[in-house]
LOFITI-301920 format. One record per residue (C-alpha): residue number from 1; x, y, z; residue in one letter. Coordinates in Angstrom, 2 decimals, always signed. Layout:
REM LOFITI-301920
<lofi nuke="NUM" xx="X" yy="Y" zz="Z" torti="A"/>
...
REM end
This chain:
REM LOFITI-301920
<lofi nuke="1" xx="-32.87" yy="-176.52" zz="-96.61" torti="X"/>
<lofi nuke="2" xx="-33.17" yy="-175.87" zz="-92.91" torti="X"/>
<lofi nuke="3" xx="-30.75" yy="-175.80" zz="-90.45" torti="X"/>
<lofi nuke="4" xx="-31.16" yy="-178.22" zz="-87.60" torti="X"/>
<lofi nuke="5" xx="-27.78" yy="-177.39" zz="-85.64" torti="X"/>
<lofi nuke="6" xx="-27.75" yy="-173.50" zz="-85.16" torti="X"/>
<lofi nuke="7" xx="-25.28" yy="-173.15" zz="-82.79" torti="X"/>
<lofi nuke="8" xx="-21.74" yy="-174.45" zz="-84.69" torti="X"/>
<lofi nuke="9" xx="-22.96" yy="-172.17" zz="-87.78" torti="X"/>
<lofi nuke="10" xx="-23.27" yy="-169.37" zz="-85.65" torti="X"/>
<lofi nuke="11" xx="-20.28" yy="-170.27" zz="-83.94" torti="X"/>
<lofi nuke="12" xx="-18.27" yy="-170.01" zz="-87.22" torti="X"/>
<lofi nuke="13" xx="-19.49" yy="-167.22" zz="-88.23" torti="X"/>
<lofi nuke="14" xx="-18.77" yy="-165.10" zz="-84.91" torti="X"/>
<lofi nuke="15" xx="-15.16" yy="-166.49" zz="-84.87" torti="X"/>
<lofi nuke="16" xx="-14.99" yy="-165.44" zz="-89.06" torti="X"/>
<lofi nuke="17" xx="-16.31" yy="-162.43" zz="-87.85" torti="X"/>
<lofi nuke="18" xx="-13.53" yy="-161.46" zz="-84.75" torti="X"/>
<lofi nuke="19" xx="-10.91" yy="-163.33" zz="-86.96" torti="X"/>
<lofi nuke="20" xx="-11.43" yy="-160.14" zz="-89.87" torti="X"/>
<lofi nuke="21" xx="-12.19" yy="-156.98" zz="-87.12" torti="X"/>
<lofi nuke="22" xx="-8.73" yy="-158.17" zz="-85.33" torti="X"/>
<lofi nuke="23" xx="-7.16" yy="-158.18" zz="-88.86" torti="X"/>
<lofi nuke="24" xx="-7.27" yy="-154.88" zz="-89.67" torti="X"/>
<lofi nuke="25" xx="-4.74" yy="-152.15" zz="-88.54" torti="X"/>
<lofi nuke="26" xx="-5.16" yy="-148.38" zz="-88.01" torti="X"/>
<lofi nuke="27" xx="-1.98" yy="-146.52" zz="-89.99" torti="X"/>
<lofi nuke="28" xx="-0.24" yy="-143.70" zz="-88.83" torti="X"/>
<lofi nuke="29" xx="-2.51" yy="-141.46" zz="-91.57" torti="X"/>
<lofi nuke="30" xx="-5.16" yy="-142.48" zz="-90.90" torti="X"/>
<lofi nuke="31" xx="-7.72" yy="-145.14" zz="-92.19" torti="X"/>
<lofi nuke="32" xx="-7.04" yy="-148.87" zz="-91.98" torti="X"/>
<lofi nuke="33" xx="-4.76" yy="-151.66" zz="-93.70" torti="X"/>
<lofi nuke="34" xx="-5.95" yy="-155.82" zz="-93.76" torti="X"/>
<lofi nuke="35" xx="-3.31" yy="-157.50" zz="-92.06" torti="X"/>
<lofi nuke="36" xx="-1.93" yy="-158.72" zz="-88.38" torti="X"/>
<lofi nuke="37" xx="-0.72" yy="-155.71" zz="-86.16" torti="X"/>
<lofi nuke="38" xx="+3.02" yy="-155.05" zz="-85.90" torti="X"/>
<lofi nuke="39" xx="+5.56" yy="-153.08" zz="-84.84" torti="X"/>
<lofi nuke="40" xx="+6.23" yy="-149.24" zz="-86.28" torti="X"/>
<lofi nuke="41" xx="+9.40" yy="-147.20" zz="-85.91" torti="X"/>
<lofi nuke="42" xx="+8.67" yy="-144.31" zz="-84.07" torti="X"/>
<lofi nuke="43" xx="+11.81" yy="-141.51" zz="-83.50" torti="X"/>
<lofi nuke="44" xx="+12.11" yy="-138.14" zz="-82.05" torti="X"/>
<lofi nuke="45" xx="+14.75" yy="-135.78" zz="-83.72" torti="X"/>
<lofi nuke="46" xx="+15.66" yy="-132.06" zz="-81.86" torti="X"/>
<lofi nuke="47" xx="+14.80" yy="-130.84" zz="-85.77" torti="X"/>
<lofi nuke="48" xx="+11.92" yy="-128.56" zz="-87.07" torti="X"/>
<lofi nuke="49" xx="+8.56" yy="-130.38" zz="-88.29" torti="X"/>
<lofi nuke="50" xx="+10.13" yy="-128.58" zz="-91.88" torti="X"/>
<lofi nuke="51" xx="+13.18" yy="-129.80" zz="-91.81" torti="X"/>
<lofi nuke="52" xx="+11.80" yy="-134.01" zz="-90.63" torti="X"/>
<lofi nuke="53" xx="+9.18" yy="-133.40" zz="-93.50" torti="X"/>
<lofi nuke="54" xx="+12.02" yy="-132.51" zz="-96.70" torti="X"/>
<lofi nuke="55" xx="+13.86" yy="-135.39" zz="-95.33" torti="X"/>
<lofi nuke="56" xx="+11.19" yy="-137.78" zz="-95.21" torti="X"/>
<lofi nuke="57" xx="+9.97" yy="-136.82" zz="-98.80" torti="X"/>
<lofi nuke="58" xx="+13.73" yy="-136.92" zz="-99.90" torti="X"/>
<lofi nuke="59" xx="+13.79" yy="-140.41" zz="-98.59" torti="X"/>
<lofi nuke="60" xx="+10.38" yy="-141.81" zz="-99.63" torti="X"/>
<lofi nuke="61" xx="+10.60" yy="-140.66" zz="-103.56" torti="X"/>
<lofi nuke="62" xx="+14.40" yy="-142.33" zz="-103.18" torti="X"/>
<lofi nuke="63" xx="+13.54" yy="-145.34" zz="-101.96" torti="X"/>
<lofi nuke="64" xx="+10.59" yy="-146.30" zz="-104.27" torti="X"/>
<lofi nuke="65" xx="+6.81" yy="-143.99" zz="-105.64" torti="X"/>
<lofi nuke="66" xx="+5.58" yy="-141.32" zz="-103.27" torti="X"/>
<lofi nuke="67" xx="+2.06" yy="-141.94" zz="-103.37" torti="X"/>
<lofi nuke="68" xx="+0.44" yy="-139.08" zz="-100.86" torti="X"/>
<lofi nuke="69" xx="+2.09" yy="-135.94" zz="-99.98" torti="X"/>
<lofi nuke="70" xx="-0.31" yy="-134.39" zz="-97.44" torti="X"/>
<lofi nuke="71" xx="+1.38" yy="-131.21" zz="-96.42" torti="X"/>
<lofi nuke="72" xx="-1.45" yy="-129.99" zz="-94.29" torti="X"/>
<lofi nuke="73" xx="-0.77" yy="-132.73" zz="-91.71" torti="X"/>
<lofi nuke="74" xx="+2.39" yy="-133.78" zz="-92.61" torti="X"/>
<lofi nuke="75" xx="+1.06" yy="-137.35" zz="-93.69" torti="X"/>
<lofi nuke="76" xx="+2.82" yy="-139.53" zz="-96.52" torti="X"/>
<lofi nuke="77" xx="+1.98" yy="-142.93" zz="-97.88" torti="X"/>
<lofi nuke="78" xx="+4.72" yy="-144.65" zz="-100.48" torti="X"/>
<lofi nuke="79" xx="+5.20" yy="-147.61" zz="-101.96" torti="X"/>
<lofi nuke="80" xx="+8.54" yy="-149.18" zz="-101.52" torti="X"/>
<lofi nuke="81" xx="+9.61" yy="-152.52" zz="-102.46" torti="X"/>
<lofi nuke="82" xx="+5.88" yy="-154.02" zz="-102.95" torti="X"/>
<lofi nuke="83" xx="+5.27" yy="-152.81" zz="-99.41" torti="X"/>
<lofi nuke="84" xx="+3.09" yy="-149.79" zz="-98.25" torti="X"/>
<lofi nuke="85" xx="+4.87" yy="-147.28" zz="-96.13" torti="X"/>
<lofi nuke="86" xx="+2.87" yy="-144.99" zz="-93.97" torti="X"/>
<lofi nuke="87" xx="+4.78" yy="-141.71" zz="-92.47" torti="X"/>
<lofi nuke="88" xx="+3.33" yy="-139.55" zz="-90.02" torti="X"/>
<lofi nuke="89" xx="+5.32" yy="-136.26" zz="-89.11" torti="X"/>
<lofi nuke="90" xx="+4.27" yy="-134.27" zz="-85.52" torti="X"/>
<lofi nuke="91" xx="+5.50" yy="-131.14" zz="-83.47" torti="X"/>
<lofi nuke="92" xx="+6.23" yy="-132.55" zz="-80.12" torti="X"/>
<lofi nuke="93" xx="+7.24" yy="-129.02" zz="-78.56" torti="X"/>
<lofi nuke="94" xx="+9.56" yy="-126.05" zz="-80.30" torti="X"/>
<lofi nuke="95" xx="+12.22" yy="-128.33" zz="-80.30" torti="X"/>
<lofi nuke="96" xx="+11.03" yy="-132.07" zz="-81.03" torti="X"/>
<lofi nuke="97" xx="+9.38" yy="-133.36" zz="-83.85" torti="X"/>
<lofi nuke="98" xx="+7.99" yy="-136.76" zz="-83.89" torti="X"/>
<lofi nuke="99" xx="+8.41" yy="-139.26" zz="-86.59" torti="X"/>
<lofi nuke="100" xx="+6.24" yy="-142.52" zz="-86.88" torti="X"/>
<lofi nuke="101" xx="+7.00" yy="-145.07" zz="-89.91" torti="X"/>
<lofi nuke="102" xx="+4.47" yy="-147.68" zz="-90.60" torti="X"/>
<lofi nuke="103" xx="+5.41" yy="-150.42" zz="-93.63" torti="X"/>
<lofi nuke="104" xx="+2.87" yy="-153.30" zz="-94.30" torti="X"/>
<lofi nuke="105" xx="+3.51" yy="-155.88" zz="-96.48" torti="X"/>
<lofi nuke="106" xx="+0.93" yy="-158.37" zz="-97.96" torti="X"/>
<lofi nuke="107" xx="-0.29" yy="-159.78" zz="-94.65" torti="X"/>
<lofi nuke="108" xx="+2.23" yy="-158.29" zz="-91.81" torti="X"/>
<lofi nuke="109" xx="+4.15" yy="-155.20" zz="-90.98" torti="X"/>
<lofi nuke="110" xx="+7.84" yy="-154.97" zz="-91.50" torti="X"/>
<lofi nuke="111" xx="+9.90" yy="-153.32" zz="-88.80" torti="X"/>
<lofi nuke="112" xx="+12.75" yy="-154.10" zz="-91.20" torti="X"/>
<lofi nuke="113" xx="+11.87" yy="-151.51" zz="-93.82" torti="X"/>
<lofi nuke="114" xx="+10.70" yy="-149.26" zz="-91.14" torti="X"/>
<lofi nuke="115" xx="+13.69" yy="-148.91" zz="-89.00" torti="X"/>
<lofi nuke="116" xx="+16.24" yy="-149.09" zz="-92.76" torti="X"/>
<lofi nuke="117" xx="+13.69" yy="-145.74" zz="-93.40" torti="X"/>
<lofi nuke="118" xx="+14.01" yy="-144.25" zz="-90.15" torti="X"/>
<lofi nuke="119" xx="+17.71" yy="-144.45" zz="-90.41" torti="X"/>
<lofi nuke="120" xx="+17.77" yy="-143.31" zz="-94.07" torti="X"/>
<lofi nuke="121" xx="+15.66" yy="-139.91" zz="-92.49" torti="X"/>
<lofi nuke="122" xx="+18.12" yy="-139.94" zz="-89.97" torti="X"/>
<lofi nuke="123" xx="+21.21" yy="-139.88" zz="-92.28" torti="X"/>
<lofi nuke="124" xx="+19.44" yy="-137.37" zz="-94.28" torti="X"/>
<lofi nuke="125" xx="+18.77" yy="-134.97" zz="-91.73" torti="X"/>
<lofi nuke="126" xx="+22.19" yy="-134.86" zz="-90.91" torti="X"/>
<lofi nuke="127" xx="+23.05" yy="-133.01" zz="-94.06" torti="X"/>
<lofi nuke="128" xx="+21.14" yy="-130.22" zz="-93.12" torti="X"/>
<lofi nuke="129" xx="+22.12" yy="-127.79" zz="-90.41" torti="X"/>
<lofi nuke="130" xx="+20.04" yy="-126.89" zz="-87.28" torti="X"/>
REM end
């Protein structure tokens, strides 16, 4: 079989081609996740990297199956709810610590979940003195 019309095949398979690249997302923990980009709830919390991190795992195995527990850089993937949650913990300065929650569903991200996690963290850092 041979191709007469080149150009609309190739055409396809260039826009195929930018339609998969541009549907994949970098998480928080690195590596990527198939699906359009959204929106991640990131925070900033006057609490040790210690203290975010024992919240955040408090939270995660609440909420649904702690998957990863990296403790060398404070990385932690979950699955909650049929979506996967991405957490990335970071020392700002002595005093800040940096909190970045990523949750993909099947196609999309959901800022829903995110922010409900955030606040959960949030919440649960409140129980624990400075």
């Amino acid at each position: 079989m041979k191709i007469t019309n080149f150009k609309p095949v190739l055409a396809v398979a260039l826009f195929g081609l930018a339609l998969f690249v541009s549907a994949c997302v970098s998480t928080p923990i690195g590596g990527s996740k198939f699906g359009w980009p959204g929106k991640e709830s990131i925070s900033r919390y006057s609490r040790s990297v210690e203290q975010v991190v024992t919240a955040t795992r408090f939270v995660l195995t609440h909420n649904g199956k702690l998957l990863v527990d990296n403790s060398v850089d404070n990385t932690f993937k979950a699955k909650i709810n049929e979506h996967d949650v991405f957490v990335k913990v970071t020392k700002v300065d002595a005093k800040t610590t940096e909190l970045v929650i990523m949750a993909r569903g099947s196609i999309g991200a959901d800022i829903i979940l995110a922010t409900d996690l955030d606040k959960q963290i949030a919440l649960q850092l409140t129980t624990v003195t400075p």
